[in-house]
N, C-alpha and C positions, 0 to 999 in steps of 0.2 A: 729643737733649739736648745743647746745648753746654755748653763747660767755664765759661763765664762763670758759668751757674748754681752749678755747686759753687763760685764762689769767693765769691759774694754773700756771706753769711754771717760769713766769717773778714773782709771787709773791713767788712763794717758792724760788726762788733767792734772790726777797727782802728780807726775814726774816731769810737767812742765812747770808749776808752781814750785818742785824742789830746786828745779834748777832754773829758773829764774831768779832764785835768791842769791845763787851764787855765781851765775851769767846775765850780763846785762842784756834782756829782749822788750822789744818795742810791744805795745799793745795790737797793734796792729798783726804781728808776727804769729801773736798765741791765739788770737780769733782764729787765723790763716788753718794753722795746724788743728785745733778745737774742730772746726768745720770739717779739715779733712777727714779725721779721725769718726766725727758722726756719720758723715757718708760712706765711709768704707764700712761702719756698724750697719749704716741702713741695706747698703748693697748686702751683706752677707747675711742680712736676717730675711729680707728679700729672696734672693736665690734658696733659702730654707724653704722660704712660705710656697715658692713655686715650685719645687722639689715634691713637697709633700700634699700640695694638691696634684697635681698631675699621677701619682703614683696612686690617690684617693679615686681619679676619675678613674683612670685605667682600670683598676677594680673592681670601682662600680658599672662602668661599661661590662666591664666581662659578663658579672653578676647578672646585669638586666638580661645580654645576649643568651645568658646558659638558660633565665626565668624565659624570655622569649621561646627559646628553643621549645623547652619543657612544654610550655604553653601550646606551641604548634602541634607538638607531639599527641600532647592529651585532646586536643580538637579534633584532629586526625583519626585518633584512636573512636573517638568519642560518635564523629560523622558516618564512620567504618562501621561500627555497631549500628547505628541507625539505622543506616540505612540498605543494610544487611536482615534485619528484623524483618520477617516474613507476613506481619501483618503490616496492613498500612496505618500509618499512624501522620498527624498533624498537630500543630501547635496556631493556636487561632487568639490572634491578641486583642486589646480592648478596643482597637479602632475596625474590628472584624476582618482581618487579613491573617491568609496562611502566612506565618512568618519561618515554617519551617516542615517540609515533609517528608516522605524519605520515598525509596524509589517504587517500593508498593501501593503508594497513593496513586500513583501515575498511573493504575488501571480505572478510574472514576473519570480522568479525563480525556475529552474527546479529542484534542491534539497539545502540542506542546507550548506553553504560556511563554507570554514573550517578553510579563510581566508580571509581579508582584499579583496573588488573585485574592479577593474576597469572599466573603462569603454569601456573595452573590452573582460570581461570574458564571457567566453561561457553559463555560467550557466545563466545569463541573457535571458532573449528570444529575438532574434534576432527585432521584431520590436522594442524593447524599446532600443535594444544596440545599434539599429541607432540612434535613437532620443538622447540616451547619448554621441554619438560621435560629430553628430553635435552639440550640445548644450559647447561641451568642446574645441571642434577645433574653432566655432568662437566666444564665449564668449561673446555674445551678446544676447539679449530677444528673446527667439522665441517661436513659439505657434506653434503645430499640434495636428492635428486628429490623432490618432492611431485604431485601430479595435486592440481587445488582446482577444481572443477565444469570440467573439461573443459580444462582451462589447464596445462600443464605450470610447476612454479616450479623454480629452481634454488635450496636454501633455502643459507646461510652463517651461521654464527655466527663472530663475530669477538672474541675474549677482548678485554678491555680492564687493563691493570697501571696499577695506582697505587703506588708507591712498592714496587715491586717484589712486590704483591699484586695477585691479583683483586680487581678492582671490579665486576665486570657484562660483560654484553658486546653487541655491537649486531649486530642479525639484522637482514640483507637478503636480499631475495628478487626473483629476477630471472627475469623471462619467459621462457623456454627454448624455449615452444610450437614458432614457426619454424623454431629448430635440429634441435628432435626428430623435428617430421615430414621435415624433409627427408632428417633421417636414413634416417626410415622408409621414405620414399620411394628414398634408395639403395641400402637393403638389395631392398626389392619390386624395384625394377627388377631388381638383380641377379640374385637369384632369376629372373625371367620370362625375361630376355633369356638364360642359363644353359637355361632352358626350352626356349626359342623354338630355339636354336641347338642343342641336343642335339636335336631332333627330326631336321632335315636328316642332320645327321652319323651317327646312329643309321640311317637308312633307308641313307645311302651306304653303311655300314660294311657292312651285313647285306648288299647287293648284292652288293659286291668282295668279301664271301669266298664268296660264292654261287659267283662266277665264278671264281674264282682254286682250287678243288677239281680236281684230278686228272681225275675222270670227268665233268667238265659238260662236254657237247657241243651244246647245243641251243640252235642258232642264232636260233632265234625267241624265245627268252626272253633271250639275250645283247644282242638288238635291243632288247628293251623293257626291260630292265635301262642298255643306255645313254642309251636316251632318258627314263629316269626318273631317272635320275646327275647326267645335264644338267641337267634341270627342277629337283631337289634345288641342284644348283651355284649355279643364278641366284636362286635362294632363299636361300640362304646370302649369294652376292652382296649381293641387296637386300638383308637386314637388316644387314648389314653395314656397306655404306653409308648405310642410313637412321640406322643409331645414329652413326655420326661424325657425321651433318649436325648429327642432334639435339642432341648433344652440344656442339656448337659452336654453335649456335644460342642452347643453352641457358646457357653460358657466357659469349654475346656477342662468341667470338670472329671471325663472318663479317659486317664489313662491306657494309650493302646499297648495292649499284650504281642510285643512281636515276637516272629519266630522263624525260623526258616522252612518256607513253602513252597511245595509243590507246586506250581498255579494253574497245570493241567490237571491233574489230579485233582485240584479243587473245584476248579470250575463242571469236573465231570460227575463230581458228590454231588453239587447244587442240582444240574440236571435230573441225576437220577432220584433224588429226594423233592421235585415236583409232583404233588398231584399229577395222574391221569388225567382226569376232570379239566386240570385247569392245562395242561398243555395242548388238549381240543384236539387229535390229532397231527398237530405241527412237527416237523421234522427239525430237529435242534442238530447241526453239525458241527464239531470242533473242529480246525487247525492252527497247531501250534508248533513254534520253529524255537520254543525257549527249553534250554539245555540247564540253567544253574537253577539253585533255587534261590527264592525272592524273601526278604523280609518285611515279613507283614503281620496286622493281627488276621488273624484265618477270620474268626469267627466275624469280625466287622466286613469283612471284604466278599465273603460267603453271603453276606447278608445285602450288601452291594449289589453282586453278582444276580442274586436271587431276586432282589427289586426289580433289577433291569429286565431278565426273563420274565418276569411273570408280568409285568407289564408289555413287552411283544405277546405272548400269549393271549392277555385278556382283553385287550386294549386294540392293540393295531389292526387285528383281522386280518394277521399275516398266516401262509400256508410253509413259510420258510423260516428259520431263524440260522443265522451264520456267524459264528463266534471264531475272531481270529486272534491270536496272541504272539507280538511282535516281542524278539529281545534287541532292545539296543545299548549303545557303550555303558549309559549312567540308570536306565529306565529302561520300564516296559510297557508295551502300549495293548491294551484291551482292547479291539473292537467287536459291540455287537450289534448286528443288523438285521431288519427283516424286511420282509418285500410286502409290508401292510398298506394301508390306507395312506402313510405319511403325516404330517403335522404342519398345519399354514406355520407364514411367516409371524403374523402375526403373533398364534401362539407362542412360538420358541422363545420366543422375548421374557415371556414368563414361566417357564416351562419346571423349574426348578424354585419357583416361586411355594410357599405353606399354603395348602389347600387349594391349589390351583389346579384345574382339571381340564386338559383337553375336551373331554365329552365330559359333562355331566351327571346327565342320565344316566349313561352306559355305567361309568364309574362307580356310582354310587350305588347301582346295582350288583356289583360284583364286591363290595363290602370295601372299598379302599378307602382309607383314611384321606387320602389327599397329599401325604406326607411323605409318601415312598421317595420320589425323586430330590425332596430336600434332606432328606437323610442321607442318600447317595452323595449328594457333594457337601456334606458337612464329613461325611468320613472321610472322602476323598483328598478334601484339606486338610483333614487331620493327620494324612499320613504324608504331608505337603506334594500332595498330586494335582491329577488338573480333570480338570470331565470337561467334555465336550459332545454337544449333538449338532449331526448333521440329519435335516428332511424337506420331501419336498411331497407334495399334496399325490398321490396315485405310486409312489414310486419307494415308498418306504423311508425307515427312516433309522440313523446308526450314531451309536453313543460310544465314543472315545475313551476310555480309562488311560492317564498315563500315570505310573509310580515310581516312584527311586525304588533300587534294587538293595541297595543297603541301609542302613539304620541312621 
């Protein structure tokens, strides 16, 4: 609004007062025009005022529609992330309702809610409806274990303060599975290997005070007391050193030395570098149809190689063993078989398991750590291959080596 407007008025009154001094007008005349002249001031300060509202609204419409927008946007963005998140997570308010889950929750219930659920709906599965009850009754942090068909969860409730109160609070639940077995798995080993090694040490100990008594004199039992000392040593030995290999296999901390290998050539050093003794007269056959050479560490695959034999030999009570060596486009495929006793179903389950022994007895009489076969597929992984056994009880039993050919 300009000033000119407010002055219109006052001066169309001055110029009726000048010239009413010197034209004769009626009172009535100069109301007439006074009037006019206010309403035409009000009309135009009017059409001002509604001018510049409506240009104000328009604006602010816009403004709110772009903050709208934005709004939609970041909810979107916001729900996308949610419920994208790989763990299930909830949000549990003060009147004990999920007021918000995301689509991995949806594994805890038994069908599809048709409403608003609490934390006491049935549809829930009972161990998490605990863990939502507690988490709501005392509105404080808490952490549990849960088991939910086979899945270990690590459960959290997380309080949420609003103005220095509870409001609710947001329960997540994080896969644990992994962690826990592996726990499990350090605890078992430690336990076996605990095992494996009290055996040796108990049979030396029981010998050396055998011999170490006052009145033992008898030299033929002194003899076979130290050649069982011996035999116990290099058993201790081996597991000894099979668990640091494994150990550092299994941590990634040994670098494999590749190189380009023969793999008939190699596989025919292993044979011929078996004990007599331990190949018992069995008939070891190679064929092999691979033409390039493979990169590999010799020395880890050698030792592969050498596990898998000398276990047909000692073990299976096979009269045959048959090694064949497959090339194909990316890989190569090891197979070795022998026509022994075979291996239940049962066992194979565990067959690559630490300290796990088909036969016991037999095993431990032939001095084996127990470890051969989980060193075969820590190497095997390590050079990103695959092992596989195939057996069946009378009918023998054949171990799959597969490897990339390149680096």
């Amino acid at each position: 609004m300009k000033i000119t407007d407010f002055l219109l008025v006052p001066l169309v009154a001055f110029l009726i007062l000048l010239f009413s001094s010197t034209i004769s007008f009626s009172l009535f005349s100069v109301v007439l025009i006074l009037t006019a002249a206010a309403s035409y001031e009000l009309y135009v300060i009017h059409r001002r005022l509604t001018q510049n509202f409506k240009q104000q609204e328009r604006s602010f419409i816009s403004k709110l529609e772009g903050t709208a927008k934005d709004m939609h946007l970041v909810e979107s963005q916001l729900e996308t992330v949610f419920n994208n998140i790989p763990s299930p997570l909830a949000l549990l308010d003060t009147y004990g309702q999920l007021v918000l889950v995301n689509h991995s929750f949806d594994r805890f219930l038994k069908a599809v809610p048709s409403k608003l659920l609490d934390y006491r709906d049935e549809l829930i599965d009972p161990a998490i409806r605990l863990f939502l009850k507690e988490s709501y009754l005392t509105e404080k942090a808490i952490v549990r274990n849960v088991d939910f068909n086979g899945i270990d969860f690590q459960c959290l409730s997380v309080p949420i303060q609003e103005n220095s109160r509870y409001a609710g609070c947001l329960l997540i639940f994080q896969d644990i599975t992994q962690a826990v077995e592996k726990e499990r798995m350090q605890k078992r080993f430690i336990a076996d290997a605990s095992h494996e090694l009290k055996t040796p040490i108990a049979a030396i100990k029981g010998m050396i005070e055998i011999l170490n008594r006052r009145d033992f004199d008898d030299e033929e039992v002194m003899r076979d007391f130290h050649l069982q000392i011996e035999k116990e040593t290099h058993r201790l030995e081996r597991i000894v050193s099979d668990l640091l290999q494994l150990s550092r296999l299994s941590a990634g901390q040994i670098l494999l030395q590749k190189e380009a290998v023969n793999v008939t050539e190699l596989i025919e050093n292993v044979i011929h570098e078996i004990p007599i003794s331990e190949k018992k007269g069995i008939e070891i056959q190679v064929h092999s149809t691979i033409q390039s050479l493979v990169w590999l560490d010799r020395d880890r695959i050698h030792q592969v190689i050498g596990n898998l034999l000398k276990n047909a030999c000692l073990h299976s009570g096979a009269t045959e063993v048959m090694i064949t060596v497959f090339e194909l486009e990316k890989e190569i495929e090891i197979q070795i078989h022998d026509n022994g006793c075979g291996i239940s179903a049962t066992d194979l389950e565990h067959i690559f398991e630490r300290f796990y022994r088909v036969d016991t007895h037999r095993a431990r009489s032939s001095g084996g750590s127990g470890l051969g076969l989980a060193i075969v597929k820590s190497i095997v992984n390590a050079h990103h291959g695959e092992v596989k056994v195939l057996s069946e009880v009378g009918k023998g039993t054949q171990f799959n080596l597969t490897l990339p050919k390149e680096q």
